[in-house]
TORBA-910862 format. One line per 10 residues: number of its first residue (from 1); for each residue x, y, z of N, C-alpha, C. Coordinates in steps of 0.02 Angstrom, whole numbers, plus 50000, padded with zeros to 5 digits. Each point is the difference from the previous one (the first is absolute). Layout:
NUM	X/Y/Z/X/Y/Z/X/Y/Z | ...
This chain:
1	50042/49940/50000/49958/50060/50000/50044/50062/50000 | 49988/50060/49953/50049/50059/50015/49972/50026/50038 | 50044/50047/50014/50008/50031/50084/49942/50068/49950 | 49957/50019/49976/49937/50056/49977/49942/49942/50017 | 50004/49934/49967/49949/49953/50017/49999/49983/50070 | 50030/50018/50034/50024/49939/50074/49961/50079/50043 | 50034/50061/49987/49950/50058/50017/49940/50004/49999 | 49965/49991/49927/49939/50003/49990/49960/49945/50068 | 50031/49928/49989/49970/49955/50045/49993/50025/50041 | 50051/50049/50053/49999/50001/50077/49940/50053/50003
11	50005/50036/49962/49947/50080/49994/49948/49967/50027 | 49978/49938/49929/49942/49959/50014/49968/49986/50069 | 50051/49955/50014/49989/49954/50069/49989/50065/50059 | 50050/50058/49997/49997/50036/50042/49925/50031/50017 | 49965/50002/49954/49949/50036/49982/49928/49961/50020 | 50024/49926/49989/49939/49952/50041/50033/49995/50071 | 50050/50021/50037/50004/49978/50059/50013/50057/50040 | 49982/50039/49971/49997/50070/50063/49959/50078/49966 | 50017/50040/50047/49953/50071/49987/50061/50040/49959 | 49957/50067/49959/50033/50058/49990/50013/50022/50058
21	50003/50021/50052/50019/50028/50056/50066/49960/50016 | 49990/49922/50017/50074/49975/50024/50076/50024/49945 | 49971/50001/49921/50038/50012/49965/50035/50067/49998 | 49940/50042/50027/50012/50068/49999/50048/50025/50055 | 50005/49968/50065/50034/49981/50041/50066/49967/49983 | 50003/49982/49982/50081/49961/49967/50020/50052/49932 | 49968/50035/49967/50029/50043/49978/50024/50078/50038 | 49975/50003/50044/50003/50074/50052/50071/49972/50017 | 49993/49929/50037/50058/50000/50024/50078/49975/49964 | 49988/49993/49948/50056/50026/49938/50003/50084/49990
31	49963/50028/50027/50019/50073/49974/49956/50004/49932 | 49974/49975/49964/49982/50001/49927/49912/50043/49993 | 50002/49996/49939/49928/50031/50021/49948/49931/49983 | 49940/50027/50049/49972/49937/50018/49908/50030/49979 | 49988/50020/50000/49925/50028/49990/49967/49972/49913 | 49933/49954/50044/49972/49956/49932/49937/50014/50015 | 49954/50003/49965/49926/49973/49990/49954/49970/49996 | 50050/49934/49974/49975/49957/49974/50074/49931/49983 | 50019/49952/49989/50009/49945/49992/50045/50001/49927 | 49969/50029/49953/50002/50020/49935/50073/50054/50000
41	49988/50065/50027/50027/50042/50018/50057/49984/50047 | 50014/49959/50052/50042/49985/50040/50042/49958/49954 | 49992/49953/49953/50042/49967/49952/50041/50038/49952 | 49932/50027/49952/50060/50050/49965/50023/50064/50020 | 49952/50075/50039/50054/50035/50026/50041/49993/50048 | 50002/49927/50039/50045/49995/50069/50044/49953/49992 | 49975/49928/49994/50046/49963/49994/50044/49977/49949 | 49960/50013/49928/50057/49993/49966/50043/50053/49977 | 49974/50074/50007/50032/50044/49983/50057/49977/50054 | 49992/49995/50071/50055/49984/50041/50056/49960/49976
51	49988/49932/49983/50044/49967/49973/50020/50002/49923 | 49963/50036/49984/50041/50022/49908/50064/50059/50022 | 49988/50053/50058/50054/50037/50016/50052/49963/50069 | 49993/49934/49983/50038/49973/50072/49998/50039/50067 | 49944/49984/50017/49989/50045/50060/49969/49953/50050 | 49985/49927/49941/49954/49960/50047/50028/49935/49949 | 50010/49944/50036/50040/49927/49971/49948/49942/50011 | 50020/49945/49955/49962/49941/50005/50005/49988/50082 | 50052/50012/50042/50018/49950/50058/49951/50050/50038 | 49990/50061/49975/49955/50049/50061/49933/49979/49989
61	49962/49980/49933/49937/49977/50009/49979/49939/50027 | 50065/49936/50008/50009/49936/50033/49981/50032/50075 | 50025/50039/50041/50017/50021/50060/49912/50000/50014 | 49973/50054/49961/49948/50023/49990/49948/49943/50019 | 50009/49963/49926/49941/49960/50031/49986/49937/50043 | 50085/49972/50009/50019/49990/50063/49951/50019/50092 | 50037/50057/50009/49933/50034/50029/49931/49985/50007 | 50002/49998/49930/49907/50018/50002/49964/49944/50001 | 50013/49940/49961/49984/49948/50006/50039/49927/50050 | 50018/49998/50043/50057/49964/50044/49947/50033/50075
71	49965/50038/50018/49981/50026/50065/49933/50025/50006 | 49952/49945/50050/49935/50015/49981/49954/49961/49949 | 49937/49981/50047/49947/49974/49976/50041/49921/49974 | 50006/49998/50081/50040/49937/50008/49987/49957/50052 | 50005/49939/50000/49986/49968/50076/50100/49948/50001 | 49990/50034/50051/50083/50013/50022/49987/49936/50055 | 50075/49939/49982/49993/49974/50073/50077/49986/50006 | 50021/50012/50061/50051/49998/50054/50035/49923/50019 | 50045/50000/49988/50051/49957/50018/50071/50019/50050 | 50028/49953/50024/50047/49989/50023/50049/49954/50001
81	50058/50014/49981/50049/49930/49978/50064/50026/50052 | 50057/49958/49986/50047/49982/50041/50058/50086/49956 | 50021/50038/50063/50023/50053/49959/50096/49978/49963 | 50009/49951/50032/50060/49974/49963/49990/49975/49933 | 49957/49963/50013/49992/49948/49930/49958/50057/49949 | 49981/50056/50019/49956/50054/49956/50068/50032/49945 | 50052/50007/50045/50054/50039/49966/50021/49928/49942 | 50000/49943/50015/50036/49957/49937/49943/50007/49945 | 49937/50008/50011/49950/49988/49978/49997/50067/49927 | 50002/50071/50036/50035/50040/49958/50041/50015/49970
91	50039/49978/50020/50083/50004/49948/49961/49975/49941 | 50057/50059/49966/49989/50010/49927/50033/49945/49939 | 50041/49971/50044/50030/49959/49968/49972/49932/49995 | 49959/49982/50048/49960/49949/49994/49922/50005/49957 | 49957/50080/50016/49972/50017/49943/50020/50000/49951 | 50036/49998/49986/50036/50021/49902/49997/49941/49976 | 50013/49942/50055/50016/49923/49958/49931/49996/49994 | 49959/49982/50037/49931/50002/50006/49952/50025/49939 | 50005/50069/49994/49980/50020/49929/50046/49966/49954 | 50045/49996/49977/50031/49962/49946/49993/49942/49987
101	49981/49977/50062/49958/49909/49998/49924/50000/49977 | 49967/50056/50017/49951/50002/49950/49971/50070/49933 | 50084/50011/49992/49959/50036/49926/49992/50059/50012 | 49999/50032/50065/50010/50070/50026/50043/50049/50002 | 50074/49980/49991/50041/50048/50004/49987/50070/49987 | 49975/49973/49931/50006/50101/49991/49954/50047/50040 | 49954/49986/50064/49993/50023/50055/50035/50043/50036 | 50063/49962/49990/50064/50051/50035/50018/50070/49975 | 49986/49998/49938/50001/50057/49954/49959/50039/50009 | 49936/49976/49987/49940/50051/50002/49947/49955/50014
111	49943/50033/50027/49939/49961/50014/49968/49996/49924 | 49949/49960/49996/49974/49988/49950/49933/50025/49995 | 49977/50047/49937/49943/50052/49992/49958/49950/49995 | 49955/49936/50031/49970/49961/49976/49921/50010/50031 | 49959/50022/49939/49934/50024/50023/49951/49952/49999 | 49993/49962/49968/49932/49940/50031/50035/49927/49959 | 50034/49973/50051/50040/49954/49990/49948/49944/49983 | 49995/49909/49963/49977/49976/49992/49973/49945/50048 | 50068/49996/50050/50013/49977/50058/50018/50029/50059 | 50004/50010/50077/50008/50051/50041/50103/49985/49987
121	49999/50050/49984/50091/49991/50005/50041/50068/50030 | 50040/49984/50018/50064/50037/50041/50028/50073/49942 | 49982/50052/50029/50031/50052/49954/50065/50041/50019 | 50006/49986/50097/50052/50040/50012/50004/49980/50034 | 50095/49975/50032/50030/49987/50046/50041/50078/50026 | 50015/50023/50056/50041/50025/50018/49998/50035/50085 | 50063/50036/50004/50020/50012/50077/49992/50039/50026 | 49959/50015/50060/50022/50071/50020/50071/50002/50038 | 50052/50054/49993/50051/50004/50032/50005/50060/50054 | 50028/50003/50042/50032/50028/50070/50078/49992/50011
131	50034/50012/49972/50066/49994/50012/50032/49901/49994 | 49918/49965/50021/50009/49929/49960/49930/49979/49986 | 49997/49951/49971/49904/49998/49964/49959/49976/50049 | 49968/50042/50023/49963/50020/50059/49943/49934/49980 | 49967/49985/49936/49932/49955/49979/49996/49964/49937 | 49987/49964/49994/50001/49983/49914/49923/50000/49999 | 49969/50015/49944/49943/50016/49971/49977/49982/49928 | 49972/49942/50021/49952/49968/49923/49928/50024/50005 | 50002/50023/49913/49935/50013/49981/49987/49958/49931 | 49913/49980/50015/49972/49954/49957/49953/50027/49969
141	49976/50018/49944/49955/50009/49972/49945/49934/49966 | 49947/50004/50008/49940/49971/49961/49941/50014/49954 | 49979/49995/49978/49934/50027/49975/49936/49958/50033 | 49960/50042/50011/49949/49985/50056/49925/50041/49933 | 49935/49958/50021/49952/50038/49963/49962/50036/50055 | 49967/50067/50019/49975/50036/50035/49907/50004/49979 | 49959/49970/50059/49939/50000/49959/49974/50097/50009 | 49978/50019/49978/49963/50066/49992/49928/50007/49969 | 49979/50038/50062/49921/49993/49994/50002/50082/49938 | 49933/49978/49943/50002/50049/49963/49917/50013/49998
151	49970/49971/50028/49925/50041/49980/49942/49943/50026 | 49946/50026/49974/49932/49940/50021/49977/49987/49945 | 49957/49975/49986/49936/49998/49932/49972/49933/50033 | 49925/50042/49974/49949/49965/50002/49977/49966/49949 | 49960/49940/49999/49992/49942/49929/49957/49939/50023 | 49956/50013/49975/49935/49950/50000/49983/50017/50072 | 49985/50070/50045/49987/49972/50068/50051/49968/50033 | 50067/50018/49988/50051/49956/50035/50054/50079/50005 | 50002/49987/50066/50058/50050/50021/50096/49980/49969 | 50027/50021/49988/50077/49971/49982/50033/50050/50023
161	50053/49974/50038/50070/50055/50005/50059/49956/49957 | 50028/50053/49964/50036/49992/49945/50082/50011/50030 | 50050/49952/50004/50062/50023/49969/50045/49976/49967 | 50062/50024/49993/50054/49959/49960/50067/49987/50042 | 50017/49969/49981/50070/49964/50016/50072/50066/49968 | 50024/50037/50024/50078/50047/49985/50040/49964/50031 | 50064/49981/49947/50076/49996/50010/50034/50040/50028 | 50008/49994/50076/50022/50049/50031/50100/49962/50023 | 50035/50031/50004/50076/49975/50023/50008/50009/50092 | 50009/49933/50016/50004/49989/50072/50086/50013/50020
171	50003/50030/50036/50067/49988/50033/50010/49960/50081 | 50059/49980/49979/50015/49963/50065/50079/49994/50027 | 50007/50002/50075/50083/50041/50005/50006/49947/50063 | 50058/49978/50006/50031/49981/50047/50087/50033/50010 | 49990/50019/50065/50067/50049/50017/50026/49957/50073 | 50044/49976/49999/50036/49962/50062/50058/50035/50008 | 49995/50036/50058/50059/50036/50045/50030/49955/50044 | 50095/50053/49990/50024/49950/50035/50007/49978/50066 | 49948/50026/50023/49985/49978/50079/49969/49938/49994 | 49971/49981/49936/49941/49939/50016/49939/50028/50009
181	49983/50056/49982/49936/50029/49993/49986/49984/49926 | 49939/49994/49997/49977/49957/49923/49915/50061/49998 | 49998/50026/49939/49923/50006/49991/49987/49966/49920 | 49940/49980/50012/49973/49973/49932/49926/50056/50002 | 49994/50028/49933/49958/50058/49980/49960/49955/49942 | 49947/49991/49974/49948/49982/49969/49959/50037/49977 | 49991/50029/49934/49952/50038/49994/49911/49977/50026 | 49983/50031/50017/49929/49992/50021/49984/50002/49943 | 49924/49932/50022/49942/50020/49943/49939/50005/50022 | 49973/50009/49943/49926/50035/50023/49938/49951/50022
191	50030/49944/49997/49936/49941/49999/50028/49969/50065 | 50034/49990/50048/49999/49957/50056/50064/50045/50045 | 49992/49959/50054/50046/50032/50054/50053/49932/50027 | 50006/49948/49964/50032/49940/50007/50042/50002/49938 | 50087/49991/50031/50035/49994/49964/50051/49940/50017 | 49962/49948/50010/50047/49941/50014/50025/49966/49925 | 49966/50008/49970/50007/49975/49915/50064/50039/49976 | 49985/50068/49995/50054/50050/49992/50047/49985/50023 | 50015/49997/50075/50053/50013/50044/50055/49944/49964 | 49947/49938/49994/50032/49905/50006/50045/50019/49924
201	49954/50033/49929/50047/50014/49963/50040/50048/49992 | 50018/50034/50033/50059/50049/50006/50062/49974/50048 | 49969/49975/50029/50057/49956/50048/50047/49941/49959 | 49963/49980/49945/50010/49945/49976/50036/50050/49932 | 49975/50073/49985/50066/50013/49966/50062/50022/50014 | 50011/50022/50064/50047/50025/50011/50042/49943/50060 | 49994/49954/49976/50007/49927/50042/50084/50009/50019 | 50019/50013/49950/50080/49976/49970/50018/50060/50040 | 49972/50056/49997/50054/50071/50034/49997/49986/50082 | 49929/49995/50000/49974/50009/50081/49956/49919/50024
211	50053/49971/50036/49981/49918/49994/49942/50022/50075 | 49926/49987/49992/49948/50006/50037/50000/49994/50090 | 50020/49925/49972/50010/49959/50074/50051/50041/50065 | 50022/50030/49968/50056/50049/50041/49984/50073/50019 | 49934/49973/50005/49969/50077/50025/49921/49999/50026 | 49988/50009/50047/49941/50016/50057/49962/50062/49991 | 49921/49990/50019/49964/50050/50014/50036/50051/50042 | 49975/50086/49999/50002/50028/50038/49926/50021/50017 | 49985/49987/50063/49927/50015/50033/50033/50060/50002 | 49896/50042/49991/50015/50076/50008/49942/50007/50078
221	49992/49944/50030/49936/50001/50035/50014/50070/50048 | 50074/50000/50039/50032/50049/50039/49967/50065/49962 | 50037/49994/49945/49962/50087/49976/49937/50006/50003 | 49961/49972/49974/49921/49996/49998/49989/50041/50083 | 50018/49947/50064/49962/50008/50048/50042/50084/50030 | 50083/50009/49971/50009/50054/50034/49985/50061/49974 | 49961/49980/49925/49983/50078/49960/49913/49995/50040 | 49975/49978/50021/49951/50017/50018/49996/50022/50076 | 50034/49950/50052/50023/50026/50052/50018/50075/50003 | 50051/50018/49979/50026/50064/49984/49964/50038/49949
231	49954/49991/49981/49962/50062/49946/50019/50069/50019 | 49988/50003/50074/49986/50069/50027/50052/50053/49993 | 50063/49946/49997/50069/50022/50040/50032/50008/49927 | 49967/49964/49929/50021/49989/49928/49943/50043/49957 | 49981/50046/50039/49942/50026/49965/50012/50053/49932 | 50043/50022/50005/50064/50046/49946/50029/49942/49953 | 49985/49929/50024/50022/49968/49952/49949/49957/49951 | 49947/49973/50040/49961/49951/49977/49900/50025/50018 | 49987/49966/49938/49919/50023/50010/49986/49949/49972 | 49918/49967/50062/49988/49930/49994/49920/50040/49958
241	49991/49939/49965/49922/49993/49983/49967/49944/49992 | 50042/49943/50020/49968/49952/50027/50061/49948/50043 | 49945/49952/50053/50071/49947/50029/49933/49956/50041 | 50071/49948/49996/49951/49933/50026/50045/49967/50042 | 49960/49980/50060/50046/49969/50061/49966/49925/50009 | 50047/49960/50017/49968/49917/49998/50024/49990/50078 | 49936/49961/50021/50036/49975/50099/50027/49928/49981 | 50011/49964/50052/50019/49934/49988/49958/49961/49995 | 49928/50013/50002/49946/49939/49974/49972/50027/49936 | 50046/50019/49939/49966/50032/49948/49980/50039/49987
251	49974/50058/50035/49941/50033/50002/50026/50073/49978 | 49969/50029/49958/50016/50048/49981/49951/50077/50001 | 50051/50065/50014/49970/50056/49991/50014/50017/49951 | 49959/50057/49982/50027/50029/49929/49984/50066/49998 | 50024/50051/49996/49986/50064/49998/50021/50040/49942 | 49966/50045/49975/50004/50052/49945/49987/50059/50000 | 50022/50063/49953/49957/50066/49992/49965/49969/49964 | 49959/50074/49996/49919/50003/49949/50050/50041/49957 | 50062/49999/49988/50020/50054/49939/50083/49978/49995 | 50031/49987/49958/50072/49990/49997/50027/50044/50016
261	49972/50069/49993/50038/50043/50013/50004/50033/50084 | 49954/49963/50026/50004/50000/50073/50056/49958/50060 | 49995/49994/50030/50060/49985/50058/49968/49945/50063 | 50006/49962/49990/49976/49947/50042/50032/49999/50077 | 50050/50030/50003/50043/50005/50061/49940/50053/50042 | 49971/50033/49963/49971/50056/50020/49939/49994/50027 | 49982/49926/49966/49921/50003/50029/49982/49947/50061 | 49942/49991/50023/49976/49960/50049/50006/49922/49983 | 49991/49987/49919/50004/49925/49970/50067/49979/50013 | 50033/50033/49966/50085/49969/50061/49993/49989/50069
271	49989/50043/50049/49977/49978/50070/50002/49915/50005 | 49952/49983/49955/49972/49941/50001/50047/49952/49973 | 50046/50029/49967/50058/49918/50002/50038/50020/50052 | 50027/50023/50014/50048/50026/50079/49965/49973/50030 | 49946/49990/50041/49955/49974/50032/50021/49911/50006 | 49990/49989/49939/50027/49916/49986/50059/49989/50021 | 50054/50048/49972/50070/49981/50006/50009/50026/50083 | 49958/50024/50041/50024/50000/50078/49967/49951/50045 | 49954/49962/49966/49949/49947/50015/50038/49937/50003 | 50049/50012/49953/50026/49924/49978/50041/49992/49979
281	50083/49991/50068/50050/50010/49961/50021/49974/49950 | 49972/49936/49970/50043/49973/49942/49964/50027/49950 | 49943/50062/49987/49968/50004/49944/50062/50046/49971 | 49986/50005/49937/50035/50054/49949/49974/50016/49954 | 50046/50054/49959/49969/50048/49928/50000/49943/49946 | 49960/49959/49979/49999/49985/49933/50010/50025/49945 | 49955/50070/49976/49997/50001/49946/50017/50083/50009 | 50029/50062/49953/50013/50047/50018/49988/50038/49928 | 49959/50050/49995/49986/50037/49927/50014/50067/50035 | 50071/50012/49958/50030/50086/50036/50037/50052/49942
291	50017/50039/50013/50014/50059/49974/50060/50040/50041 | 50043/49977/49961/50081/50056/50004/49998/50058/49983 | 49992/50044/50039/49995/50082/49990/50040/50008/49971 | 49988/50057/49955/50040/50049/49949/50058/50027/50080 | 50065/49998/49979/50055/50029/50065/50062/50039/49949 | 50029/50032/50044/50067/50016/49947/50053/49935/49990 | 49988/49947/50012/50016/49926/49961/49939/49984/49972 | 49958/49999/49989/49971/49974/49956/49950/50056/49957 | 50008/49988/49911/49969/50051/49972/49931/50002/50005 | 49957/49935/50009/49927/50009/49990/49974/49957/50051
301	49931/49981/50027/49994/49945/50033/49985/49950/49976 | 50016/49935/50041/50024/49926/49963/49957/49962/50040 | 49953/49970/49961/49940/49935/50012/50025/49964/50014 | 50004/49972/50049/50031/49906/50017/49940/49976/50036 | 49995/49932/49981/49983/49955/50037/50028/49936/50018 | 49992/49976/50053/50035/49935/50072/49945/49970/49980 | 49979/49963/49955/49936/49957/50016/49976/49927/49964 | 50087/49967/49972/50002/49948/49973/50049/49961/50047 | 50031/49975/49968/50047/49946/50004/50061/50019/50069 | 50017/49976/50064/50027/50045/50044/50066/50020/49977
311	50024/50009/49960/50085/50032/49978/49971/50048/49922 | 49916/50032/50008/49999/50013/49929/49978/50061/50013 | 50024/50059/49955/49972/50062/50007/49983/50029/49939 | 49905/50017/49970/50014/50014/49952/49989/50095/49988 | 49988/50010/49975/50013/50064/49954/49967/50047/49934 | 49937/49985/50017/49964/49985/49949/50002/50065/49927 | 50035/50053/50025/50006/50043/49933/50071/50015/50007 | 50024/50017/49939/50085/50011/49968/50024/50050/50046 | 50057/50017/50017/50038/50048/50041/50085/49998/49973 | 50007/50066/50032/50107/49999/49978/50019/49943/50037
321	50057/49991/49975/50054/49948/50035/50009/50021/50070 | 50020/50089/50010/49991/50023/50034/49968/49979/50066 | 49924/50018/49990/49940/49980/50060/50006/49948/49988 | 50003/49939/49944/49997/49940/50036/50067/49976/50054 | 50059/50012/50000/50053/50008/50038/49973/50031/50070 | 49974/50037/50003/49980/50046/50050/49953/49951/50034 | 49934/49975/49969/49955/49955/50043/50046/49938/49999 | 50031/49965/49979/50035/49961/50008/50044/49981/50072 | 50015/50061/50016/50064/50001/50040/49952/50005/50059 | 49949/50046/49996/49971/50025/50097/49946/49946/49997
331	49994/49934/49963/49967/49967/50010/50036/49943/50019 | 50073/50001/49996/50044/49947/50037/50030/50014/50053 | 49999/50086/49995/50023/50028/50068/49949/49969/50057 | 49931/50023/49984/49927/49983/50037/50023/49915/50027 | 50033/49958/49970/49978/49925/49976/50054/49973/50051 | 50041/50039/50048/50070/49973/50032/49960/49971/50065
């Protein structure tokens, strides 16, 4: 592919996996001029005028959509492995054989622009570095079909809701630091909240880099019960709008706003799981639907929910690398 075609692609992709605003944002912070209208307009007066005057490179739109698509509207689950055996695990020298044993090498070079692959396959290997490579980081692309509701019609006395099936491009990332911290990222979909199917084949592709068996759940149950415990004291940080506490004979509360945009810490229906959890010491937070305030670390606020699998956190709309780093971290800080 030449490097004008390999552009055009990323424009593309960039353009199904994020906003004019994030872009507009990554151009401010080049210094460049960044002001679009429209989609149309951001291509030809921004981005390619940018890179026809080298002002903007193939490797800066990689970065780009990197970013945009790699973080968010994800169900994220947590591992832990042995932090010695994490560092052999990354070396680069044992990746390199690895890709060259199956056909990957040129990975090392560059990731691969691959937009709706036939099969879910591997487009980019590489490291983050710190003075030594702090993570190695595989990303998988697939093609996934997205159902979309488009309308009703009526016919013979028979109600119908109508839709179609869109080819939408799934991403999927596994990043193992060399502590032995492991996350596996999954794009969410729109039809279920069970990703054991998913998980079993992604594990099974990245078999050879990251051998499974050598790595454990991380329960987030700790965070769950101390972000709610502490609401009061985390209130600058976190806003609940819904949570669910289980005692030890099953039994469950469940509390909500009448509005997402309301604060559950705030009202009397919380009362009522605190109530449980002082009733009964072994009860705890099950399930947790919250909101990461906009802070000067984080640019916007960030949807998470605690309410699958216990090492799983998902994420249900796109965000920077940034805020996801950001909820990432005070949710393991929370998790000690």
């Amino acid at each position: 592919m030449s490097d004008k075609a390999k552009q055009e692609s990323l424009i593309n992709l960039i353009e199904s996996a994020t906003s004019l605003d994030v872009v507009k944002e990554f151009l401010r912070s080049k210094n460049l001029s960044h002001t679009a209208g429209s989609w149309q307009e951001m291509r030809e007066a921004r981005l390619q005028r940018h890179l026809n005057d080298d002002k903007l490179t193939t490797i800066d739109l990689l970065k780009l959509l990197t970013g945009a698509e790699e973080c968010g509207a994800q169900h994220v689950f947590l591992y832990q492995g042995d932090k010695k055996r994490a560092g052999e695990l990354i070396d680069r020298a044992r990746v390199g054989e690895i890709l060259k044993n199956r056909d990957l090498e040129r990975l090392l070079r560059e990731a691969d622009v691959e937009t709706m692959p036939e099969v879910p396959t591997i487009v980019d290997v590489r490291w983050e570095t710190a003075g030594v490579d702090s993570s190695l980081i595989i990303k998988e692309v697939e093609a996934r079909n997205k159902r979309v509701f488009l309308g009703t019609e009526t016919k013979d006395n028979r109600f119908y809701k109508i839709y179609t099936d869109e080819p939408v491009r799934a991403v999927n990332v596994a990043k193992l630091h060399r502590d032995g911290f492991l996350e596996i990222r999954l794009q969410a979909r729109n039809n279920t909240t069970k990703y054991d199917t998913d998980l079993s084949r992604f594990h099974r592709q990245i078999e050879s880099f990251i051998p499974w068996t050598e790595f454990a759940e991380i329960s987030l149950d700790t965070a769950k019960d101390t972000m709610w415990i502490k609401r009061e004291e985390l209130s600058d940080l976190l806003r609940y709008t819904d949570a669910s506490v289980c005692d030890q004979d099953g039994n469950v509360v469940h509390a909500y706003t009448g509005s997402p945009k309301n604060n559950l810490s705030q009202s009397n229906a919380g009362k009522c799981v605190d109530l449980l959890m002082k009733e009964d010491a072994k009860a705890y937070c099950s399930d947790s639907n919250l909101w990461f305030k906009k802070t000067d670390g984080l640019s916007s606020d960030v949807h998470v929910l605690l309410n699958g699998e216990t090492n799983e956190i998902a994420l249900p709309a796109k965000c920077s690398a940034a805020d996801y780093e950001y909820v990432l971290n005070k949710i393991r800080f929370l998790n000690r």
